[in-house]
C-alpha positions in Angstrom: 21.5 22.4 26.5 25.0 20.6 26.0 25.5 18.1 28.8 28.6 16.8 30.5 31.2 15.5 28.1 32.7 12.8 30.9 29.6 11.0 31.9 30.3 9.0 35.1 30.3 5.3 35.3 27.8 3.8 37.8 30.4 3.1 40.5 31.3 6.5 40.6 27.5 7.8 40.4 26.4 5.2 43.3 29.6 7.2 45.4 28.5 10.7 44.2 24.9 9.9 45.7 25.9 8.3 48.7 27.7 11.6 49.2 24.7 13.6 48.3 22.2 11.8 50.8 24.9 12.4 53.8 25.5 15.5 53.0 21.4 15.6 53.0 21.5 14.6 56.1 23.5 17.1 57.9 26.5 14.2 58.3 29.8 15.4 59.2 32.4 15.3 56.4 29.7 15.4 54.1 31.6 17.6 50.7 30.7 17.6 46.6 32.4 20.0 44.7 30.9 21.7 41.9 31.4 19.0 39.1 30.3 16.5 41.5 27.1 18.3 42.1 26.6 19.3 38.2 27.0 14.9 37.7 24.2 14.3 40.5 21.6 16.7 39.1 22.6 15.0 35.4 21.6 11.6 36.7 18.1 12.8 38.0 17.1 15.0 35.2 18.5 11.9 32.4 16.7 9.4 35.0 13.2 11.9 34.4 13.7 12.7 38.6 13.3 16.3 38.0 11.8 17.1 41.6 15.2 15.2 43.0 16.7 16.9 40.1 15.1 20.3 41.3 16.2 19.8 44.7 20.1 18.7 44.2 20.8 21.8 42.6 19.2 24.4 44.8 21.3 22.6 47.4 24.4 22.6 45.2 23.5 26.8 44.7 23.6 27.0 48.3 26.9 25.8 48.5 28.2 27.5 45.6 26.4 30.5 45.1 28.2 32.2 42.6 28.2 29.1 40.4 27.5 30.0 36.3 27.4 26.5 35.5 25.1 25.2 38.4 22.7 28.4 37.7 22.1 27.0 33.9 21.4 23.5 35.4 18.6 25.6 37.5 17.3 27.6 34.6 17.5 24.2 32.6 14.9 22.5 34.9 12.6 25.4 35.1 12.3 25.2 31.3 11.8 21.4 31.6 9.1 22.2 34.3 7.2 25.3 32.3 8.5 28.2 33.9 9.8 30.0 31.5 10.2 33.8 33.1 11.9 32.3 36.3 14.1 30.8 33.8 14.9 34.0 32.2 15.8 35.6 35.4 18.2 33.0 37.0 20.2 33.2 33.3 20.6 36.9 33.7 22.1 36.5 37.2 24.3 33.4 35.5 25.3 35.7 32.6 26.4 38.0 35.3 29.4 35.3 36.7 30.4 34.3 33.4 28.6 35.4 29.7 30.8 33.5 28.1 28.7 30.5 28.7 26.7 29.4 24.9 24.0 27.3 27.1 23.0 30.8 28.1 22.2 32.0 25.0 20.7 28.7 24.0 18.5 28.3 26.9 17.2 32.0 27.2 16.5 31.5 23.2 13.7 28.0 24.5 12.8 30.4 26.7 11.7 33.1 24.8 10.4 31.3 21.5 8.7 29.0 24.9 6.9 32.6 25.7 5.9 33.3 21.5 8.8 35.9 21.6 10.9 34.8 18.6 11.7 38.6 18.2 13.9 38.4 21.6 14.8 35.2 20.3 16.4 36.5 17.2 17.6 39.3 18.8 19.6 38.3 21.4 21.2 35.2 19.4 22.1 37.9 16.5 24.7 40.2 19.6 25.2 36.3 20.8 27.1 35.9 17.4 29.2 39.1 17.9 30.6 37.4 20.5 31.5 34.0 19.9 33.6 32.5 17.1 34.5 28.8 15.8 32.1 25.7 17.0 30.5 28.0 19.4 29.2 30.6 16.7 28.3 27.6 14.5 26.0 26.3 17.3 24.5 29.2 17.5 24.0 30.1 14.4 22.1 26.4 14.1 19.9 27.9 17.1 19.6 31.0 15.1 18.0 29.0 12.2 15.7 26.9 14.2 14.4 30.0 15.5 13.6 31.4 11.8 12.4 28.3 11.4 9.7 28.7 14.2 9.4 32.3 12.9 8.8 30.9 8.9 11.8 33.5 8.0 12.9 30.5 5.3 15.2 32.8 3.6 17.2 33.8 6.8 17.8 29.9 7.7 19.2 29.8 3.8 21.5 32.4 5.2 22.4 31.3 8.2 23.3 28.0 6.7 25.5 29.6 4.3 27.3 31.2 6.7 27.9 28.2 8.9 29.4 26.8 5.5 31.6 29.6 4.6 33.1 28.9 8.0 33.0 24.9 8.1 32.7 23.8 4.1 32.7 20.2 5.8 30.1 20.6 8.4 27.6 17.6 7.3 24.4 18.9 8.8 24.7 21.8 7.4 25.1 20.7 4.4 22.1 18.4 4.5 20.0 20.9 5.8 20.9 23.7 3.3 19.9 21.0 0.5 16.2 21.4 1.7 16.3 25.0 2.2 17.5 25.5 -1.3 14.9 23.6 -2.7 12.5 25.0 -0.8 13.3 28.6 -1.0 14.3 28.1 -4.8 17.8 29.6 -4.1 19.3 27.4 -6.5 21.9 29.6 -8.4 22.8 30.7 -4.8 23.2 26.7 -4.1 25.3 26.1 -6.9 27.9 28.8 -6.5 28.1 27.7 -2.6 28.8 24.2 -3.5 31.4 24.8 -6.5 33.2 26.9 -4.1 33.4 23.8 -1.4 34.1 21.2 -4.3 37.1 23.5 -5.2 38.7 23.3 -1.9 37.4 19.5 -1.3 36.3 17.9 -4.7 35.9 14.8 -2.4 33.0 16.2 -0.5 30.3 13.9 -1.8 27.6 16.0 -0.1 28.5 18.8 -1.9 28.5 17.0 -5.0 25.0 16.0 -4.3 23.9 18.9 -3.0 25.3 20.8 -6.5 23.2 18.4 -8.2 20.1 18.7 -6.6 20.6 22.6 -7.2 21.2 22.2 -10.7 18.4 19.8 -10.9 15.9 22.4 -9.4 16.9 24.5 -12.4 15.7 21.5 -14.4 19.7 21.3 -16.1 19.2 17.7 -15.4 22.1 16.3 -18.0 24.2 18.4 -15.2 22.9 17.0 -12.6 23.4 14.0 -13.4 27.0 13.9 -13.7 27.2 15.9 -10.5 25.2 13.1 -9.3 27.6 10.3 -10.7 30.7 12.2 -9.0 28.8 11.6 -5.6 28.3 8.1 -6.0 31.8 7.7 -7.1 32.9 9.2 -3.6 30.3 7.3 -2.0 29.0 4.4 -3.9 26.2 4.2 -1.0 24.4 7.7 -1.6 21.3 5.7 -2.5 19.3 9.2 -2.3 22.2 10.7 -5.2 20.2 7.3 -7.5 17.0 8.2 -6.2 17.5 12.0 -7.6 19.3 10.4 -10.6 16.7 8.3 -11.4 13.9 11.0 -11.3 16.4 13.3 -13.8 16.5 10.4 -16.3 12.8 9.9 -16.2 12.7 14.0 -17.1 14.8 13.3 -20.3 12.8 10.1 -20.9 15.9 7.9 -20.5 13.8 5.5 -18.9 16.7 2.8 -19.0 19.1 4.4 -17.5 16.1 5.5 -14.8 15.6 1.7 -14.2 19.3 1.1 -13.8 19.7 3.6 -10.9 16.2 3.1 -9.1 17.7 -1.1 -8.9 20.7 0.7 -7.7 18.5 2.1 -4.5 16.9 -1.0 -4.2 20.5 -2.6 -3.6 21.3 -0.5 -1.5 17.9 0.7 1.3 15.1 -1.1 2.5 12.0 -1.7 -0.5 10.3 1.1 -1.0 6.6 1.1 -2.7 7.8 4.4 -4.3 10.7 2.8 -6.1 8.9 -0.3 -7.6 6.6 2.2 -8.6 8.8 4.2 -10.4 10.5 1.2 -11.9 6.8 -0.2 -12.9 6.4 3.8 -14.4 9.9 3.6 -16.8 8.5 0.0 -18.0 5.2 1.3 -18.6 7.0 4.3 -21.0 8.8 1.7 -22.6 5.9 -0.2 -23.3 6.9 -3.3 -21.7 3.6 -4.0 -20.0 4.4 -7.4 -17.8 7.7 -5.8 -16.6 5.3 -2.7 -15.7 3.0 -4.8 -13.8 5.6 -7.2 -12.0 6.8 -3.3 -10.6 3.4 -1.8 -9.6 2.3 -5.4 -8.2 5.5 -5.6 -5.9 4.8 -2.0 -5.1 1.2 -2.6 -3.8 2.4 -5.7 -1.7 4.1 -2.9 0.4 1.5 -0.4 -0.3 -1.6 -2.7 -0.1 -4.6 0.8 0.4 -3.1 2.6 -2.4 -5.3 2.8 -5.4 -3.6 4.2 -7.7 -1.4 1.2 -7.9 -4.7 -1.2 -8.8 -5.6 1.7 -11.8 -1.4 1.9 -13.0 -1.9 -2.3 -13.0 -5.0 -1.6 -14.9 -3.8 0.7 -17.6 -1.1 -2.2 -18.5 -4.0 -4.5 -19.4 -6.0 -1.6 -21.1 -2.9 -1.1 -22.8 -2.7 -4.7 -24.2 -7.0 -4.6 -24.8 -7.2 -7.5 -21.4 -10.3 -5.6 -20.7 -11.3 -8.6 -18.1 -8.0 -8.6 -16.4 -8.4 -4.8 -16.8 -11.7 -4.5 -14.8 -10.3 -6.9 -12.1 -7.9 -4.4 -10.7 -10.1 -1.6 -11.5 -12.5 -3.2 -8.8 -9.6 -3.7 -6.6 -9.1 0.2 -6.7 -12.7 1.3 -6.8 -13.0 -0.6 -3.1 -10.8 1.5 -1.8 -11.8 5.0 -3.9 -15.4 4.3 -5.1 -16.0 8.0 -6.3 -12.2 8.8 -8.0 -13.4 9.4 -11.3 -10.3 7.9 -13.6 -11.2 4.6 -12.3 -15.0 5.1 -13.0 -14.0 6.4 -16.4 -11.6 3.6 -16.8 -13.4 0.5 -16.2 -16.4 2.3 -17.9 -14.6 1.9 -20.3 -13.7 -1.5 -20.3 -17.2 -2.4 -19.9 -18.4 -0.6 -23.0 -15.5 -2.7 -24.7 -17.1 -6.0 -23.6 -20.7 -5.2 -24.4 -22.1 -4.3 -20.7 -23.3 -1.2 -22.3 -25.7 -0.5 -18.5 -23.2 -1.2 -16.1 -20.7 1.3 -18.2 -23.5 3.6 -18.5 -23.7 3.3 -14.8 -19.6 3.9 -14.0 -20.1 7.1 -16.5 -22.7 8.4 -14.6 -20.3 8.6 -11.5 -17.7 10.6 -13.2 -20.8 13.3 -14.6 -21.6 13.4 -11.4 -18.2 13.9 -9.2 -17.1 16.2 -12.3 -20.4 17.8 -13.9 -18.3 20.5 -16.1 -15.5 18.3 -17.7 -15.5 17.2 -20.6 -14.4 13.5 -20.7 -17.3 12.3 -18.5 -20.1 13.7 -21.1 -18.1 12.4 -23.6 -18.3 8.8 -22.7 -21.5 8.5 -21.2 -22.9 10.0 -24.5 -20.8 7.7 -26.8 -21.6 4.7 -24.4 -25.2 5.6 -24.6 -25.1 5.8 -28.6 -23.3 2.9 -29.2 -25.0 0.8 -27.3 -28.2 1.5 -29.3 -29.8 4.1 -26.2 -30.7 7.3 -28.7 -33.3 8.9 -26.6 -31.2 8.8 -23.6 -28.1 9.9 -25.6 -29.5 12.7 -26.8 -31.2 13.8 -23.3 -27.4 13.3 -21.8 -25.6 15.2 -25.2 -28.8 17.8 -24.6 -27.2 18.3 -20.8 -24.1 17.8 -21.2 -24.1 21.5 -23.5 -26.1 23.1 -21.0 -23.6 22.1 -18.2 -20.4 22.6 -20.3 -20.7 26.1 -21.6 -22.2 24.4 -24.9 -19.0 23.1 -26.1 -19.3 22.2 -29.6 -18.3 18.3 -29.4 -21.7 17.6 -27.5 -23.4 19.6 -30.1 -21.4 17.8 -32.8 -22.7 14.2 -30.9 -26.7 15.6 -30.8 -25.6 16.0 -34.6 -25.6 12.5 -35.1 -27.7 10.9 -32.2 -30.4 13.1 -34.0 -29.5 11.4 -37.7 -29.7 8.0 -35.9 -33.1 8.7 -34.4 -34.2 9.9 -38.0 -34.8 13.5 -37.2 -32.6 14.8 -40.2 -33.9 18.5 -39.8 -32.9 18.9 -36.2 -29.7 16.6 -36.7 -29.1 19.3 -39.5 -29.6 22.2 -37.3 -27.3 20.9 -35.0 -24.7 20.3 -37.1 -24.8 24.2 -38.5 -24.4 25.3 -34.7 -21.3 22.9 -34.5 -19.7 24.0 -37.6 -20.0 27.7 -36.9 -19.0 27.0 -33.0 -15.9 24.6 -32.9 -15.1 22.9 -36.9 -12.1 21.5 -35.9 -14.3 18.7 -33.8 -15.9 17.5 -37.0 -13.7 15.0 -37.0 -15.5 13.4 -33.7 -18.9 13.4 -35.5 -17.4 11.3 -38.5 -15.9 9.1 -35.2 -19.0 8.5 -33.5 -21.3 8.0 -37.1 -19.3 7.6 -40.3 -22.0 7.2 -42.3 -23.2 10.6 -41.5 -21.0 11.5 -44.8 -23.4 10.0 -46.5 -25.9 12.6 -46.4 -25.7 14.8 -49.0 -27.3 17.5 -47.0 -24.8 16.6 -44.7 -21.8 17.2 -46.6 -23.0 20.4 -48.6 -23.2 22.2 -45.5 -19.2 21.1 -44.5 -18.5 22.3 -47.6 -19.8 25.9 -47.4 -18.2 26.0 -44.2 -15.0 25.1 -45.2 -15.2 27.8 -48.3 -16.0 30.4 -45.8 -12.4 29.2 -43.9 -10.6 29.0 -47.3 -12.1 33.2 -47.9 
């Protein structure tokens, strides 16, 4: 509910009370007009005195009984203290002496949404709205939108929004709360045609700038966007969230540079951010400037110190450059605080099978079969690990599994193929490779990865051969 707009001072507060207690009292002389009264029961509801606060204005009701104003303090309280259909009542004896009074409105609207009745709710602010016109109506069609918003009627707060700016194309929180809705009710046309229409009558409204490019952006026109974005910034070189969006629509058309240059922009200008070093570590990391990439992510996890996924993004950088030590470092780091994500099993797996610690990588491979039985890239390094690391019998068991588990995907039969070759059991590998090359003969190619001295099998190749006839017919 609004409050008083001419707060006393404590001198005259300490006066007004004085006056109160005699009056209390029963003291001759003793007098408070309205306002006076409306100030004391202020100070004990903003001082969290609600009994005093209770008290002062079912005196002050006594004295002025036909008081609108002194009424919505009472109804007020009651709401404060939980009692929401005594509320209700004393505003429909208050609307009686004067219904031109918004707090009305506003407080039977707690009320009801207090009592699960967001149908009254909407109701009675909706022939509120009939009544009422310049910053009034806007209030109330804020209230209005709140009360979708309980209701999860996102389309109606949209609208409601829309209409506060067709009324006030200036009004700042509307504008930064129709930048939400848009995005999340994917009214984004509807956003744009809003925002050209302000920009027309006030090209130096920077929210509506940003607001038209974070429409255009939902619609992924990000080349728009940004120079939406870059008109907002002009207006208001501080809009660090007009670089953040900026940024994130440079990244979509790969102009990591550019990205970089507005995400140091937001740096400049708000607090560090784990996020943004992130992103700055991620434009780096496309660029293929590895230490600049890690000097991001690293800063980033100084802020962010339990998030994993920096430790694995530091990692890559080093499997990008073959440090498969400095690699498995961080990968540790990340693995102590997500044991069981299975990127970072699959990952320093990986690194391990690089190095030679063909068990311990067999071990990390097992982890991701096991979070993630039925994909593919699990089975696929455990059973490469397995072979080239000299373990046949197990490889064969695993590539075996690993087609009973996957829907027997022709890769695994592909990789029995050649496990069975390198055990010597040429009639079986040969069976195998006729499943494979009737199944899936695109994946040949990963057989010749895993063994190419398979091709030297004459056997071997005859049967490729008629297969590939039979695709030529």
């Amino acid at each position: 509910m609004k409050k008083s707009p001419l707060q006393p001072d404590n001198e005259e507060i300490k006066g007004l009370l004085n006056q109160y207690r005699n009056l209390q009292n029963g003291r001759s002389n003793s007098f408070l007009n309205e306002d006076s009264f409306e100030k004391i029961i202020d100070y004990f509801d903003e001082t969290e005195n609600l009994p005093s606060a209770i008290e002062a204005v079912e005196l002050g009701i006594e004295q002025y009984p036909f008081s609108s104003a002194l009424l919505v303090k009472k109804a007020d309280l009651m709401i404060a203290t939980r009692r929401y259909d005594k509320a209700l009542e004393i505003l429909e004896k208050a609307e009686l002496f004067d219904g031109r009074d918004i707090n009305i409105y506003i407080l039977k609207t707690d009320a009801y949404l207090a009592l699960d009745q967001q149908e009254k709710a909407v109701l009675l602010l909706e022939n509120a709205l009939k009544q009422f016109e310049g910053s009034e109506r806007i209030e109330l069609l804020f209230e209005l939108a709140d009360v979708y918003d309980d209701y999860e009627e996102f389309d109606k707060i949209f609208d409601c929004l829309k209409l506060i700016l067709e009324q006030e194309p200036n009004n700042d929180e509307a504008l930064y709360k129709i930048c939400f809705w848009t995005d999340f009710t994917g009214r984004n046309e509807e956003s744009i045609r809003i925002h050209q229409k302000i920009i027309d009558d006030f090209p130096y409204n920077e929210l509506a700038w940003f607001n038209l490019a974070a429409a255009l952006q939902g619609l992924k026109l990000y080349e728009k966007a940004i120079d939406a974005y870059k008109y907002a910034v002009v207006i208001d070189e501080k809009l660090d969230y007009a670089y953040r969006n900026m940024a994130d629509a440079y990244i979509r058309l790969r102009k990591f540079r550019d990205a970089i240059e507005s995400l140091e922009k937001v740096i400049e200008l708000s607090r560090p951010e784990d996020v943004i070093y992130e992103a700055i570590g991620h434009c780096y990391d496309k660029l293929r400037n590895y230490a600049q990439a890690r000097f991001y992510y690293r800063k980033a996890s100084h802020l962010n110190a339990d998030d994993s996924k920096l430790y694995y993004k530091i990692a890559c950088t080093y499997l990008n450059e073959t440090q498969w030590e400095n690699a498995i470092r961080q990968l540790e780091n990340a693995l102590r605080i997500s044991p069981k994500q299975p990127e970072y099993n699959l990952a320093i797996g990986e690194c391990k099978m690089q190095i030679g610690n063909f068990k311990e990588a067999v071990q990390y491979f097992t982890n991701v079969v096991r979070v993630r039985p039925k994909n593919v890239s699990g089975w696929d390094a455990l059973i490469r690990c397995l072979y080239v690391g000299g373990f046949y019998e197990e490889a064969l068991e695993q590539a075996y599994a690993a087609i009973r588990v996957t829907g027997g995907r022709g890769i695994f039969i592909f990789y029995s193929c050649a496990i069975c070759f390198a055990l010597g059991k040429t009639k079986e590998g040969l069976l195998q490779l006729e499943k494979a090359m009737s199944k899936s003969p695109k994946q040949l190619k990963k057989l010749i990865e895993l063994n190419p001295v398979i091709l030297q099998y004459q056997s071997v190749v005859d049967i490729i051969a008629r297969y590939k006839r039979r695709k030529s017919f």
